[in-house]
Phi, psi and omega in degrees: 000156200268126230228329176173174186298121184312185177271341180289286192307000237210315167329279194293340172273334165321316188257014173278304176269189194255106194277020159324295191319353217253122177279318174275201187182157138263127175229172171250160182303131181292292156355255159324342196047022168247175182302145162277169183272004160214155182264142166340138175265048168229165167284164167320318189269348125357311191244135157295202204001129175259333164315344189255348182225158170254137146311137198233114169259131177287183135344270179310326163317323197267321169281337171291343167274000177248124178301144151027099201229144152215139175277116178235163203244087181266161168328311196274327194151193185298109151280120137261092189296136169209119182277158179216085178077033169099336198249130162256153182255050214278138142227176192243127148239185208262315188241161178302306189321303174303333187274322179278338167314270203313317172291344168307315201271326099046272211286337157288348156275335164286348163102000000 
């Protein structure tokens, strides 16, 4: 099961969410200069050079930035309902993580 946000998703919520919010970190390997392959249990804000790292969110993180949410179990994969401003939103996903992803970017385009 998926534990948290990859790094492309962790980008595009960098500039969505307050990134305070964000429990993990992507950092790079000194060695490879690459990202590593799982991210820090520490927060983004936490760390000096901030540039050298993305913020990473879990499940609980990612549900704690979400209004009135229920986690449902659909045919296809995972649902999440979220009323927002009178409107419900459900989306589906393979995992919770990608269904809160997808519903963030949702409600952020809906404003």
């Amino acid at each position: 099961m998926k534990s948290y946000t990859d790094i492309e998703q962790s980008k595009k919520l960098a500039k969505i969410l307050p990134i305070e919010s964000a429990d993990y970190c992507w950092g790079i390997d000194d060695e490879t200069l690459q990202y590593n392959n799982s991210p820090y249990p520490l927060a983004w804000k936490n760390y000096t050079c901030k540039e050298y790292y993305i913020p990473c969110w879990s499940l609980a993180a990612l549900l704690s930035v979400l209004p009135n949410y229920q986690l449902q179990t659909q045919d296809d994969g995972i649902g999440i309902l979220c009323s927002c401003n009178g409107n419900f939103n459900i989306i589906t996903a393979d995992n919770p993580i990608d269904a809160c992803y997808k519903l963030i970017i949702k409600l952020n385009e809906l404003k």
